[in-house]
KEDODO-747755 format. One line per field, with one value per residue (C-alpha): residue in one letter; z, y, x; residue number from 1. Coordinates in steps of 0.05 Angstrom, whole numbers, plus 5000, padded with zeros to 4 digits. Last residue first. Layout:
<pts>
type: [A,...]
up: [Z,...]
north: [Y,...]
east: [X,...]
seq: [NUM,...]
</pts>
This chain:
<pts>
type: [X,X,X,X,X,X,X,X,X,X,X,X,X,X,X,X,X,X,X,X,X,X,X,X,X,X,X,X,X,X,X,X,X,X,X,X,X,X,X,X,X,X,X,X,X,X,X,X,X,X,X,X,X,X,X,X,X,X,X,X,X,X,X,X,X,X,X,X,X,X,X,X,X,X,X,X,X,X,X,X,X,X,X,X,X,X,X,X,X,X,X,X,X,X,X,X,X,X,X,X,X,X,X,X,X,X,X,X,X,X,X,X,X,X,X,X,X,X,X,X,X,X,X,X,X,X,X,X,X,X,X,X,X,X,X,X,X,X,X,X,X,X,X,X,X,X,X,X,X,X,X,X,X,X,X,X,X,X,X,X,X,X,X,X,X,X,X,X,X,X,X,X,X,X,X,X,X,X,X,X,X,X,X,X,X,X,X,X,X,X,X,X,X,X,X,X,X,X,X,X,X,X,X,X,X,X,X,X,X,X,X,X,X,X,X,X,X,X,X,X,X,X,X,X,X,X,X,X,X,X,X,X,X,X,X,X,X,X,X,X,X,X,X,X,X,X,X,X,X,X,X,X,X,X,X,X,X,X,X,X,X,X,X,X,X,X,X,X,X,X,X,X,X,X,X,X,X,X,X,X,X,X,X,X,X,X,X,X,X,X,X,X,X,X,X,X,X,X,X,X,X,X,X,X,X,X,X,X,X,X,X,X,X,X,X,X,X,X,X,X,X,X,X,X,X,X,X,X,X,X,X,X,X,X,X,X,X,X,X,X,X,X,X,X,X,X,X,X,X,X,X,X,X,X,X,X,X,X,X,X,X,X,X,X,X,X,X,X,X,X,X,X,X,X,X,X,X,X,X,X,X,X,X,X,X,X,X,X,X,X,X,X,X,X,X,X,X,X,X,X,X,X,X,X,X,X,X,X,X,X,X,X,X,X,X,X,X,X,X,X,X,X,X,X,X,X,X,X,X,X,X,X,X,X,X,X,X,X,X,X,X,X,X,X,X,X,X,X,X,X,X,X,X,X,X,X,X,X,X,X,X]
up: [7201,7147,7139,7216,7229,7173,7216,7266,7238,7201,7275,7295,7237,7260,7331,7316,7273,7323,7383,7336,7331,7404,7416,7362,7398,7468,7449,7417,7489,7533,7596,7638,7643,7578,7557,7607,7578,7506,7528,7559,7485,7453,7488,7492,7404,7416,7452,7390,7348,7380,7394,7316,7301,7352,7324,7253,7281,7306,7244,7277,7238,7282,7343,7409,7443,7456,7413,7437,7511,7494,7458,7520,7561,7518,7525,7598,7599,7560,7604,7667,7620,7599,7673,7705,7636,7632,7564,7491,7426,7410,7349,7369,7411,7358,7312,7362,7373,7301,7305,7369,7335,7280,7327,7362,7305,7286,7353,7359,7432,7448,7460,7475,7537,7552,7492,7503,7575,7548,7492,7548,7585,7527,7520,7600,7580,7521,7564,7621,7559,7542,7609,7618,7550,7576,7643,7611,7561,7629,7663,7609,7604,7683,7669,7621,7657,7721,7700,7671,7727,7781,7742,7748,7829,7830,7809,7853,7913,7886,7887,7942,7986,7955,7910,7927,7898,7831,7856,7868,7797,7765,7787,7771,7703,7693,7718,7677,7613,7637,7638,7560,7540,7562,7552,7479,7472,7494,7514,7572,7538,7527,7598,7629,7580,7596,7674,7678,7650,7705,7749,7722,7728,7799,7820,7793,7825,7902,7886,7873,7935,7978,7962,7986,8043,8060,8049,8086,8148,8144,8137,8195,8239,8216,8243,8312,8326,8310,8364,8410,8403,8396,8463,8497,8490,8497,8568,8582,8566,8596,8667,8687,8727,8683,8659,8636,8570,8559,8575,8520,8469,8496,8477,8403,8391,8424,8366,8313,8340,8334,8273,8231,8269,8223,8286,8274,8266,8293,8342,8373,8374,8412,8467,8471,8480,8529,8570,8572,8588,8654,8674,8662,8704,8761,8761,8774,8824,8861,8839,8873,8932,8942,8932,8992,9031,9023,9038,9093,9129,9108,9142,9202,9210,9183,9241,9289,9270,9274,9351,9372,9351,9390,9455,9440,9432,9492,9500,9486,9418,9367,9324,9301,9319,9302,9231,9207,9242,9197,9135,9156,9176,9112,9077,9104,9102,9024,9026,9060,9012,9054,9087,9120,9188,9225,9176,9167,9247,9256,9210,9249,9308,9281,9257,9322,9363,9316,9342,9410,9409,9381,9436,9482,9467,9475,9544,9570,9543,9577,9640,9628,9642,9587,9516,9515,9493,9460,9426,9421,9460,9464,9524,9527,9482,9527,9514,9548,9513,9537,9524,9537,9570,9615,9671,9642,9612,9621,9586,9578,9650,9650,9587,9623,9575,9521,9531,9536,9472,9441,9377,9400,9353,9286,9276,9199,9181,9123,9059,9025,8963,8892,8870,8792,8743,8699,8627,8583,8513,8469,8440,8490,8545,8603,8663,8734,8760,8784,8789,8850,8892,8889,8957,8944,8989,9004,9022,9098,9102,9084,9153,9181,9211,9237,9213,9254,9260,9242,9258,9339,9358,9382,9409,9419,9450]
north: [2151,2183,2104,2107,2172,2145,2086,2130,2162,2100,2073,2140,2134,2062,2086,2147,2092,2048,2097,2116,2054,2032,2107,2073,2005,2049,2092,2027,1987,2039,2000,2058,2021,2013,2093,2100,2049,2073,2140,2124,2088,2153,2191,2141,2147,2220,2221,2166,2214,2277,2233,2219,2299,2318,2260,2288,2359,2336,2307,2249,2258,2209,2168,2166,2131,2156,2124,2063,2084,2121,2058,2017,2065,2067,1988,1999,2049,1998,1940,1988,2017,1958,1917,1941,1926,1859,1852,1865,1847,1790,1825,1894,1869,1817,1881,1918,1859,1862,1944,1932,1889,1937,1998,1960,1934,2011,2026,1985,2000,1994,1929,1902,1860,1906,1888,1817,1826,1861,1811,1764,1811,1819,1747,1740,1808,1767,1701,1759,1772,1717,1694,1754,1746,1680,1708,1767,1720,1686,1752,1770,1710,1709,1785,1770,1717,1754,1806,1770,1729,1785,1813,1753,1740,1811,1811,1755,1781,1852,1810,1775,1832,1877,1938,1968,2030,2056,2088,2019,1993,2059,2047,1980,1994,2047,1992,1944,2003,2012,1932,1935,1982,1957,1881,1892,1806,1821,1761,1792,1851,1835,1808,1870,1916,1857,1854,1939,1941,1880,1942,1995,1953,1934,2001,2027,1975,1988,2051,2039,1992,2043,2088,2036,2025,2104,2105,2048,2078,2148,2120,2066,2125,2171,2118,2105,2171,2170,2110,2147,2217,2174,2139,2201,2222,2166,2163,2232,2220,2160,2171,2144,2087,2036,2030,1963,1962,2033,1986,1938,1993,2030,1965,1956,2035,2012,1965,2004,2048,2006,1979,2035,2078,2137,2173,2248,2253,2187,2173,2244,2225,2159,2196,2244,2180,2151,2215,2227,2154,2166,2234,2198,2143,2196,2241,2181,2152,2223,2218,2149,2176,2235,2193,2139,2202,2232,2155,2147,2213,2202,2132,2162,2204,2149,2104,2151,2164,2085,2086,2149,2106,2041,2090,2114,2049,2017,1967,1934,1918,1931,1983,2038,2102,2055,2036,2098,2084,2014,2053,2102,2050,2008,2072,2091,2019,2017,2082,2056,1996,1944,1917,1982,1945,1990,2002,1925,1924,1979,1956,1883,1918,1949,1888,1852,1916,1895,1817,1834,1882,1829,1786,1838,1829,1763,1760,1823,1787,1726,1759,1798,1721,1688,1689,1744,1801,1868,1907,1962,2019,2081,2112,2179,2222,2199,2122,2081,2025,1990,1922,1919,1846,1875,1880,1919,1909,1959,1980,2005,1981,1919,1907,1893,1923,1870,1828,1874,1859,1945,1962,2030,2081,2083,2119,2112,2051,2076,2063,1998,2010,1990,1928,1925,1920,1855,1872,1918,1900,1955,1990,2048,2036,2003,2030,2047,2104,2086,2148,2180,2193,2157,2120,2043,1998,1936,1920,1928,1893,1830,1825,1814,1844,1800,1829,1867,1843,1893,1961,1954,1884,1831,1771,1711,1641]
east: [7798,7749,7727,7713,7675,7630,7608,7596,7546,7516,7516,7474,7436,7415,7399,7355,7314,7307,7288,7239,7214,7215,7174,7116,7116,7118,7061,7020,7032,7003,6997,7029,7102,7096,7093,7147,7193,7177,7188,7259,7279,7259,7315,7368,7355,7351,7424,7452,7442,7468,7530,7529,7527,7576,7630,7616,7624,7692,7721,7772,7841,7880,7861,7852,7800,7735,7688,7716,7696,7638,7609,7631,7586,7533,7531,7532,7482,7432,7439,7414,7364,7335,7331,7274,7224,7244,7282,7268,7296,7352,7363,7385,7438,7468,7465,7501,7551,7573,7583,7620,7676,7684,7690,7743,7782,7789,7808,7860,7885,7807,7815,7744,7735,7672,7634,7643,7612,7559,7544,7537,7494,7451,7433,7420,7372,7340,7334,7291,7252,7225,7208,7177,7136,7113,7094,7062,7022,6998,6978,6939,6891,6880,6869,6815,6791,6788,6755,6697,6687,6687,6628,6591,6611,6593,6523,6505,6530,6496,6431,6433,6446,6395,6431,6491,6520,6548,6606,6642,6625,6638,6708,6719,6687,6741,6796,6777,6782,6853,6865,6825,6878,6945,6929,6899,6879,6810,6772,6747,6719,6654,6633,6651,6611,6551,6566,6579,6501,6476,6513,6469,6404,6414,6443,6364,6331,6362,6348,6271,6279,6309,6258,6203,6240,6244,6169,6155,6190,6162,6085,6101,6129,6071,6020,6063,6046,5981,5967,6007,5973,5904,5924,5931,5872,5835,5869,5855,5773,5771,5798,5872,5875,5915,5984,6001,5978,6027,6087,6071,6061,6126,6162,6129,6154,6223,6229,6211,6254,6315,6295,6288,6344,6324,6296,6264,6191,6160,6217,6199,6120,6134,6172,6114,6070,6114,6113,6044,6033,6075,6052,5975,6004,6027,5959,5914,5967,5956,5870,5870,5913,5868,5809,5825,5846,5774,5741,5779,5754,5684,5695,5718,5654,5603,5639,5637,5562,5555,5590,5543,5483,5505,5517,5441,5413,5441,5392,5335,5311,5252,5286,5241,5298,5351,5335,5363,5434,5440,5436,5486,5533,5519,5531,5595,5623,5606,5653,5700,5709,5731,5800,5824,5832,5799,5738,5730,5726,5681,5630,5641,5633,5563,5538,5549,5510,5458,5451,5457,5408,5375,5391,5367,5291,5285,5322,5291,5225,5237,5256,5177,5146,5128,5095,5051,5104,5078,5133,5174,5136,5183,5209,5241,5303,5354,5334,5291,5259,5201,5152,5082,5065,4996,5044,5086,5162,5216,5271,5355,5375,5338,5371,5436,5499,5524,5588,5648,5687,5676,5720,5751,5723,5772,5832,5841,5867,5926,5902,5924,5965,5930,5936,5971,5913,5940,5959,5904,5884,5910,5860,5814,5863,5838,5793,5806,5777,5707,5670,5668,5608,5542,5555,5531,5479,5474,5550,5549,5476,5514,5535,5460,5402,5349,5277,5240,5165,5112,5109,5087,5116,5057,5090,5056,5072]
seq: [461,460,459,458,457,456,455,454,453,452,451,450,449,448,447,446,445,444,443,442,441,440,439,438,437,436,435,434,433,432,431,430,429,428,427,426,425,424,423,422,421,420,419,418,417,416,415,414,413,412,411,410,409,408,407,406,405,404,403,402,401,400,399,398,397,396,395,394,393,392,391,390,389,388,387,386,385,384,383,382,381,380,379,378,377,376,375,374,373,372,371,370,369,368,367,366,365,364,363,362,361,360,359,358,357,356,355,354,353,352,351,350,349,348,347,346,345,344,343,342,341,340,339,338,337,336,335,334,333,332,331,330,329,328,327,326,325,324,323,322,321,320,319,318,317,316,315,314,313,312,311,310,309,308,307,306,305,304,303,302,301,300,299,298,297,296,295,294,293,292,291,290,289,288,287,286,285,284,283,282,281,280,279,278,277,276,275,274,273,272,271,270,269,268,267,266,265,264,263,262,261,260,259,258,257,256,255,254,253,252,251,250,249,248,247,246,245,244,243,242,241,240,239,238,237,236,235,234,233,232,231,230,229,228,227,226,225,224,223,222,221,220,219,218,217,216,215,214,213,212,211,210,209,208,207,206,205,204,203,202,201,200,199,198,197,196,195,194,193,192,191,190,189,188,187,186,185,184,183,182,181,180,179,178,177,176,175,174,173,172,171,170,169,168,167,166,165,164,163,162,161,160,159,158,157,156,155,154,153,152,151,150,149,148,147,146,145,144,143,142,141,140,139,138,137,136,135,134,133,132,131,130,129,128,127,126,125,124,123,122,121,120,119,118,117,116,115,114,113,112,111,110,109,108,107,106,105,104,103,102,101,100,99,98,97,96,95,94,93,92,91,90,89,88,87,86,85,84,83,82,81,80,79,78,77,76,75,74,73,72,71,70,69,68,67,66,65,64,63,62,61,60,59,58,57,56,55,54,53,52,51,50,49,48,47,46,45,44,43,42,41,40,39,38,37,36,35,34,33,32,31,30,29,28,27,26,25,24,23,22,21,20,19,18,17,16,15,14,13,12,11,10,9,8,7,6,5,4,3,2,1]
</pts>
């Protein structure tokens, strides 16, 4: 068998023609951010299939039709533009040839329905499609088949035309997503840059600043140059947060330091007065401490916890200390005021119809009264008005040859020794024991001349 092909034998094309050769057009778009490592590149949309040629099934057209074969085994095709030799075949009669030579006609027309196919169906690159179209159209004019060469041609300029179509709004919609994840990344970047500058929320924004970070990884399809960019207004961004935040922490410690050392100070001035037997000053100087205490500040958790429990301990030994004399003196003094009662109710069964006797009587129960000493601090000046009150009484009753300004001057007496007594009350009342000791004195003194007053009044009698 021979066959004698002008050009060479023509090798069988195949699918894998399709992706042979690349368009030089766009750039690939997708690419990941210059630092972060990128998450998975989400799919982008299918285009929608362009309106492609109608994919022919009718079984190839009769060769006969499209050559001729001579006698002497030269081998036709016909197309509009003439007749072209294809081939020489010695190997059978001319229905071999046909046969032969419309198989790979066959075999072509395949690769151009399958181009047609993947175009229709929007499952390849259309731009790969384009090429392997126009690449398969170029080896038409020297292909060594029979058959409708010119119909195949028209389908692969269809197929170039719908492809160039495809491939335009395949790049409008990668340059629209383009445009919306730059928008996106523009955005989280000038959301980063306001949390740098302004937030205070340490945490919080700290927080969000990680979150943006994983969201940006996501985002892909912008070009380099933007998405460098970008990432450098980010990436400084999140720079001047860290700077801000680690400056305000390392503040806080040097405060934090400073309360530390004044409160450890408040410990030791706490610490020496708890054994400080001057209730009334030393609880005035607790509460100074207190004070400075709670303007002072806080320092780190554990330590102020610490700090406090100390501080707390001193305090409350001294006024554990305190409290107990109190109690005891209470007790004291609430057996003095049951004591003074009694006396009270002596005073008050007094017949005054003798007023001599009277006077005599009361000037034994004031000594009693001035010897027992002090009672609770609410009940003094009740117990004290009703002694004054029996004094007035007695003082009061009729009797003969009383000097009036001697009366005046004892009442005056006995008015400055009330007088005094009130201060001490107040002055105790405030925690100033030495003012009331001192007030208690006068009020002594002012008391025994106003008995000597008296007194008098009742040898003139």
């Amino acid at each position: 068998m021979t066959i004698t092909e002008p050009g060479g034998p023509q090798d069988d094309h195949t699918d894998h023609q399709a992706d042979h050769a690349d368009h030089q057009g766009d750039q690939q778009a997708d690419h990941q951010a210059p630092r972060p490592k990128p998450g998975p590149v989400r799919p982008r949309p299918r285009p929608t299939a362009p309106v492609a040629p109608a994919v022919s099934t009718v079984p190839s057209s009769d060769p006969h039709r499209f050559g001729r074969v001579d006698p002497d085994g030269t081998v036709w095709l016909i197309t509009s533009s003439g007749e072209r030799t294809i081939g020489s075949w010695q190997a059978g009669d001319a229905e071999a040839a046909f046969a032969h030579f419309g198989r790979r006609f066959d075999d072509l027309q395949t690769e151009v329905v399958l181009l047609e196919r993947r175009l229709a169906s929007g499952s390849g690159d259309a731009r790969k499609i384009r090429a392997a179209a126009s690449s398969l159209a170029e080896t038409l004019p020297e292909a060594h088949v029979l058959g409708d060469v010119d119909a195949l041609a028209a389908r692969l300029a269809a197929i170039v035309a719908h492809a160039d179509s495809a491939s335009a709004e395949e790049r409008a919609r990668r340059e629209e997503l383009r445009a919306a994840q730059t928008a996106r990344k523009e955005a989280l970047a000038a959301e980063a840059e306001e949390l740098a500058a302004t937030s205070t929320q340490w945490k919080a924004a700290g927080d969000r600043l990680r979150a943006i970070l994983d969201e940006w990884k996501t985002i892909t399809g912008l070009d380099r140059k933007t998405d460098d960019a970008l990432w450098k207004r980010y990436s400084a961004a999140r720079d001047t947060f860290n700077r801000r935040r680690g400056s305000h922490f390392a503040e806080l410690d040097r405060e934090r330091a400073g309360v530390r050392q004044a409160k450890e100070a408040l410990c030791v001035r706490a610490e020496a007065l708890c054994d400080s037997t001057e209730w009334g000053p030393t609880s005035a100087m607790f509460r100074e401490l207190l004070a400075e205490w709670k303007a002072a500040g806080r320092a780190a958790k554990d330590v102020d916890d610490a700090l406090w429990q100390r501080f707390k301990a001193a305090q409350d030994k001294f006024f554990t200390a305190r409290n107990a004399v109190t109690a005891e003196r209470d007790a004291e003094f609430r057996a003095n005021a049951e004591a003074k009662e009694a006396l009270l109710a002596e005073a008050e069964r007094l017949d005054t119809s003798d007023p001599d006797a009277a006077r005599a009587a009361l000037r034994v129960i004031g000594d009693k009264w001035d010897a027992i000493g002090k009672v609770p601090r609410e009940r003094g000046a009740e117990l004290e008005r009703r002694l004054r009150a029996v004094e007035k009484k007695i003082r009061d009753a009729p009797t003969g040859g009383v000097d009036p300004e001697a009366q005046a001057r004892a009442d005056q007496f006995r008015a400055r020794a009330e007088q005094f007594e009130r201060q001490a009350e107040k002055a105790a009342a405030a925690g100033r024991d030495k003012d009331a000791e001192k007030a208690r004195a006068s009020a002594e003194q002012w008391r025994q001349w106003a008995d000597a007053a008296v007194e008098a009044l009742g040898k003139r009698r």
